[in-house]
N, C-alpha and C positions, 0 to 999 in steps of 0.2 A: 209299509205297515204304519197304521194311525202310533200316534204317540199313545201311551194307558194315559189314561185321568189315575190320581196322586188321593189317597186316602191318608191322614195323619190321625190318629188312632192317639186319645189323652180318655184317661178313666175319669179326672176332672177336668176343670177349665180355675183356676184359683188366680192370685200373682205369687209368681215365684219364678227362675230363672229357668224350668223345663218350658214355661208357657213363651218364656221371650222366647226361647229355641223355636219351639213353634209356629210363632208370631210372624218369625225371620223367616224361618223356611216357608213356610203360606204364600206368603208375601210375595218374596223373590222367585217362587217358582211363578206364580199367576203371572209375573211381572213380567216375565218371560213366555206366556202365553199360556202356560198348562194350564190345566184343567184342573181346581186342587177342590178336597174337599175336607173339613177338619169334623171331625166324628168324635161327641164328648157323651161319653157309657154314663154318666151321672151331674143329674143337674146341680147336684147337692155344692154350693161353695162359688157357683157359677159367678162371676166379676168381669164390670164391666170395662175391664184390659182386653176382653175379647171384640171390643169397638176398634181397638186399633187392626184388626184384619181388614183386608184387601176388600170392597165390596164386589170383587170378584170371586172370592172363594165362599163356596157354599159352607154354612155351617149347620150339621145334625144336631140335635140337643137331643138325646134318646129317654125315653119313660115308657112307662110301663113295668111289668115282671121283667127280673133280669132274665128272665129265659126269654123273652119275647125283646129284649134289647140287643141279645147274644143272636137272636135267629134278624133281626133286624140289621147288625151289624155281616154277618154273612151273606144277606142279599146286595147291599152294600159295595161290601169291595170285590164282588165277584168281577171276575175282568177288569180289576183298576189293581196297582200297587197298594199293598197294606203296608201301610208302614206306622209298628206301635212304639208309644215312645210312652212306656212305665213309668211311674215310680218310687221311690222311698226304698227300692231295694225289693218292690212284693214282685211276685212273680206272675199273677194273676191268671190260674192256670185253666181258668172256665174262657175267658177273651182267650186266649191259644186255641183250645179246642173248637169252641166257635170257626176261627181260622183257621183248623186242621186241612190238611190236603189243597191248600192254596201255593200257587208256587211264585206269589212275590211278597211275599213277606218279610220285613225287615225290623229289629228292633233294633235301639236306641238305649244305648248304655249311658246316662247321665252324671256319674259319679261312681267311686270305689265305696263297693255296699259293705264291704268288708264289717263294720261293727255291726251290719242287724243279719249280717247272714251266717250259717253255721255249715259243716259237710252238708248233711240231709239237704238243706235249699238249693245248697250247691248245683248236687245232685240233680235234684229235679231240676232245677235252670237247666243246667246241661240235657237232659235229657229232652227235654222242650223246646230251646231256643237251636239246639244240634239240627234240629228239623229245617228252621226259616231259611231262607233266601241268602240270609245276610245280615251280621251285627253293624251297627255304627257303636263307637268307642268315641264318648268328645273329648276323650285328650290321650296322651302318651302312658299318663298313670293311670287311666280308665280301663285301656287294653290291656296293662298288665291284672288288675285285678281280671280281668274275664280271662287272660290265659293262663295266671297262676291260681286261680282260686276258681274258680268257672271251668276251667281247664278245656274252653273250647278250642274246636280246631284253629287253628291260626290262620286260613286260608278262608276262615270265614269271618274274622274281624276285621274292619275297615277303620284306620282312625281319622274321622273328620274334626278338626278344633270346629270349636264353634266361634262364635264369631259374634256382631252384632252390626246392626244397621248404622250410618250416618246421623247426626244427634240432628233432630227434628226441632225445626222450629218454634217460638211458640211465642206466648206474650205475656207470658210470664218472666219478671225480672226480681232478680235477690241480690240483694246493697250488700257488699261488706260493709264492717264496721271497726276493721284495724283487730278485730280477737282475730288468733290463729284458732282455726275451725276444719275440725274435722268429720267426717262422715262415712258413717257406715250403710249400708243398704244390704239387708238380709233377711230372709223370713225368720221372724221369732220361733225358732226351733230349738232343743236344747244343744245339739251337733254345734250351733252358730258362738256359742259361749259368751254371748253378752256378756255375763257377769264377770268372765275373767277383763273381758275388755272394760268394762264398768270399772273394776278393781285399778287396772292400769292406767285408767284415765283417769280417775283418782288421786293416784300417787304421784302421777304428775303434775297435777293440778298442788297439790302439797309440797312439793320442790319448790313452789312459788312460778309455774308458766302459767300465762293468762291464757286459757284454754276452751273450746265451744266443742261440744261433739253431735251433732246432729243423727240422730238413729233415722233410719227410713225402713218400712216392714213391721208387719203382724204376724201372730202367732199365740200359740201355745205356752212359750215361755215367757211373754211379752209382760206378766203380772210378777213374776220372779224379777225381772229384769227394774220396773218399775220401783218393787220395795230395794232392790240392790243400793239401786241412786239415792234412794233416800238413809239408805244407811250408811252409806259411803261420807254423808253428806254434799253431794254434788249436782242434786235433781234440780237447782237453780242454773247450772253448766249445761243438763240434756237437754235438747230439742227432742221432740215426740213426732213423729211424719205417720205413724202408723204406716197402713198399707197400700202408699201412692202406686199407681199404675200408668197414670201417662206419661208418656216416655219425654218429652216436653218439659213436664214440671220436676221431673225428676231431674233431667237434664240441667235444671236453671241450678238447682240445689249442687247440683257436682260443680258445678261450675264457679258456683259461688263461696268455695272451700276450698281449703289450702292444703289437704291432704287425706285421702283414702284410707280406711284402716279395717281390720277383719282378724277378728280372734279365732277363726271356722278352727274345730279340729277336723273338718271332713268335706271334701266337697269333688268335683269333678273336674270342668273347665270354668271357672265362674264366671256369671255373665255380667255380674256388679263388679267383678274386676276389670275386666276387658271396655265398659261400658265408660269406667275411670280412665282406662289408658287414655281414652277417646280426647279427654278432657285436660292430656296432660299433669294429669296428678300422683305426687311420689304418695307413695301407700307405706305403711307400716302395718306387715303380715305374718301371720301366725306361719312357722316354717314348717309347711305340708307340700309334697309334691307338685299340687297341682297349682297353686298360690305361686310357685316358681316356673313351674311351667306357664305361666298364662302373662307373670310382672317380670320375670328374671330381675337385670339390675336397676326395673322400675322402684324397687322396693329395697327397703332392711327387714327383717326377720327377726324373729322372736319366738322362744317357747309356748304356747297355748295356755300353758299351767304358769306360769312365773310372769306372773303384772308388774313386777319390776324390771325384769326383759325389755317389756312395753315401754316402757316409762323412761328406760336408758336410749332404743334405738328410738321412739319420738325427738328425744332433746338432741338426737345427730341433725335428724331434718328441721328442725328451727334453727338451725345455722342457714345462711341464708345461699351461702355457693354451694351445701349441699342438697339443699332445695332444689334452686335451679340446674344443676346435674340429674339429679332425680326424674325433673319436671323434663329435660329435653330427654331422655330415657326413654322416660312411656310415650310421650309424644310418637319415639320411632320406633319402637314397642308396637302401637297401634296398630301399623300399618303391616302388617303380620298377619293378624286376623281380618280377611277380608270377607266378606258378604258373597260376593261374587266368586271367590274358590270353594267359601262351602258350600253356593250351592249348585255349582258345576260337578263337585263331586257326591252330590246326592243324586244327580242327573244322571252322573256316567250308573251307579250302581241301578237305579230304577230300569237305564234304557237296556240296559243287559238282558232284562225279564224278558221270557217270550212266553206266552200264554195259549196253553192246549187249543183247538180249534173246537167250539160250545163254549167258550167259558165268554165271551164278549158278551157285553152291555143292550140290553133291549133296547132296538131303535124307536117303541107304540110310543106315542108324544105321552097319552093317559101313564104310562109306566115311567116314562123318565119323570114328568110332575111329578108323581108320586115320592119319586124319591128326594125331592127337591123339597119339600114341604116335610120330612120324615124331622 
C-alpha cells in the first residue's frame, strides 16, 4: 500500500511556537520523503517564517468565502491524513465538520487551555475531537489537561514532546560586551506576563546587577510591555527584537546571552525553551508544569506573581559555578528532545490509518495541478 500524503492543517500561518511545531514537522517528514502539504484556512497575519519550509512541501494559502475554504479544504485531504493543529484553546467547530467522516484525522493539543476554556467548550471538544483518529498531547501536562478536563478517552491521547531542529547556520554574529544579558523569546500575549518579568528585572537591576534583557516577539501586549519599561525606569536595559522569525538570527541572539528567562503563566512544551537548552543556557522560569517538564534542573523557579522570586533565583545564577552547573544541565537536557523521535512518532500514528477503498487521490495530471496551485 502507497504511504497517504501528510496534510497539516494551521487556521493561521503567524510566528509563534505552534508554527515552529509545524515548521519541524514539514520539514522532517518531506525529509524523509513524504509527501507533506501545509493548508493555512486564512491568510490574514501570513509571515514570512513560512520561507523557512522545505521547498518540498506544498503550501495552500486558501481565500475565498469561508464555506468555499471549508469545501476546498475537504477536497484536499480526501485520501491524505488530516492532521489539525488549532489554536489559542478555540475549537473551530466549522474546520471539524468540514472533516466530518474522514478517518485520519488527528489533532494537536499545543498547551493546557485550561484558563480560556470553561465545562461547555469542554464539552463540545469532547464531543468533536472523541470522533478523530487520534490526539497528539506535546507534553506530559498537555495530556492531562485533555484527560482531566477534556476528559477524552485515554486510548486516544498520544503524547509527542515536541522538540526542535539543529540551530541552523547563519552569518549573523552578536559580540558580547561583558553585561550579563538575558533573553526572553515570546509572543507578546498577555498569558506570557512580560510585565511581571519587566518588574523582576527591574528589581534586580536595583540590587545594583549590571544587567541586559533582550525581549524577542510581538504581540498584543507588546504596548503594555513597552510603557512597563519605561516606568520601571529600565527601557535603557531592554532590547526590542520584535517579531524575528529566522531561526538563524534568532539563534545568534540565544547564543550571545548568558541566560533564558520566561515569566509564562501558561504554556504547553515551549519551543523557546527547548530552543535555549540547544544553546546551553541556564533559564530562570516561572514555576509551571510545563517549564519543568521541558528545563527540569536546567533552570531555578520562581512564582509568576512575585518579581522578587525573580530577582532572588537570577542573583543564584550570576554565581558563576552555578552558571556553569546550570549551563552543562541543559546542554544534556537537550538531547531528550530529538527531531527524529518526534517525527518517528508522528509516522507511526499516521501509518496506522487505512483508508476505505474510493477515498484515494485523483490520478487526471489537470486535477492534481489544480490542487497544487489551490
Amino acid at each position: 500500500m502507497d504511504e497517504p500524503e501528510i496534510c497539516l492543517i494551521v487556521r493561521r500561518f503567524t510566528i509563534g511556537g505552534l508554527e515552529r511545531v509545524v515548521l519541524l514537522l514539514a520539514n522532517e517528514l518531506s525529509a524523509r520523503g513524504r509527501r507533506v502539504h501545509v493548508i493555512i484556512l486564512d491568510p490574514v497575519g501570513l509571515r514570512a517564517m513560512i520561507t523557512e519550509m522545505a521547498p518540498e512541501v506544498t503550501i495552500h494559502v486558501l481565500s475565498g468565502s469561508w464555506a468555499g475554504r471549508l469545501g476546498r479544504l475537504r477536497e484536499l485531504t480526501r485520501g491524505r491524513i488530516a492532521h489539525f493543529h488549532p489554536a489559542d484553546g478555540r475549537i473551530h467547530p466549522t474546520v471539524r465538520w468540514a472533516l466530518r467522516g474522514h478517518p485520519g484525522v488527528f489533532v494537536t493539543y499545543h498547551s493546557d487551555y485550561t484558563p480560556v476554556r470553561n465545562r461547555l467548550t469542554n464539552m463540545l471538544d469532547r464531543a468533536i475531537t472523541g470522533r478523530s483518529r487520534g490526539v497528539v498531547a506535546c507534553s506530559k501536562s498537555v495530556e492531562d489537561f485533555c484527560l482531566r478536563e477534556v476528559r477524552l478517552p485515554a486510548g486516544l491521547v498520544t503524547v509527542v514532546d515536541n522538540a526542535v531542529p539543529a540551530p541552523s547556520a547563519g552569518s549573523v554574529r552578536v559580540e558580547r560586551d561583558g553585561v550579563f544579558t538575558l533573553v526572553a523569546v515570546a509572543t507578546m500575549n498577555p498569558h506570557k506576563n512580560h510585565v511581571g518579568l519587566l518588574q523582576g528585572f527591574a528589581l534586580a537591576r536595583r540590587r545594583g546587577h549590571r544587567l541586559r534583557l533582550r525581549l524577542i516577539g510581538d504581540g498584543p501586549a507588546v504596548a503594555e510591555a513597552f510603557g512597563a519599561a519605561a516606568e520601571l525606569g529600565v527601557s535603557a536595559d531592554v532590547e526590542w527584537y520584535g517579531g524575528l522569525w529566522q531561526s538563524s538570527v534568532v539563534g545568534a541572539l540565544l547564543s550571545a546571552s548568558d541566560a533564558f528567562v520566561s515569566a509564562s503563566r501558561n504554556e504547553g512544551l515551549p519551543m523557546s525553551v527547548l530552543e535555549a537548552l540547544q544553546h546551553g543556557l541556564p533559564m530562570v522560569l516561572s514555576d509551571i508544569s510545563p517549564h519543568r517538564d521541558a528545563a527540569a534542573d536546567a533552570a531555578v523557579y520562581f512564582d509568576p506573581d512575585a518579581p522578587a522570586q525573580f530577582a532572588d533565583r537570577l542573583a543564584e545564577l550570576l554565581d558563576a559555578d552555578a552558571h556553569r552547573r546550570h549551563a552543562a544541565a541543559s546542554r544534556r537536557r537537550s538531547a531528550l528532545f530529538s527531531a527524529e523521535e518526534f517525527t518517528e512518532r508522528h509516522l507511526k500514528l499516521y501509518d496506522a490509518v487505512r483508508f476505505p477503498e474510493g477515498t484515494g487521490r485523483p490520478t487526471d495530471r489537470r486535477a492534481m495541478r489544480r490542487q497544487e496551485l489551490s
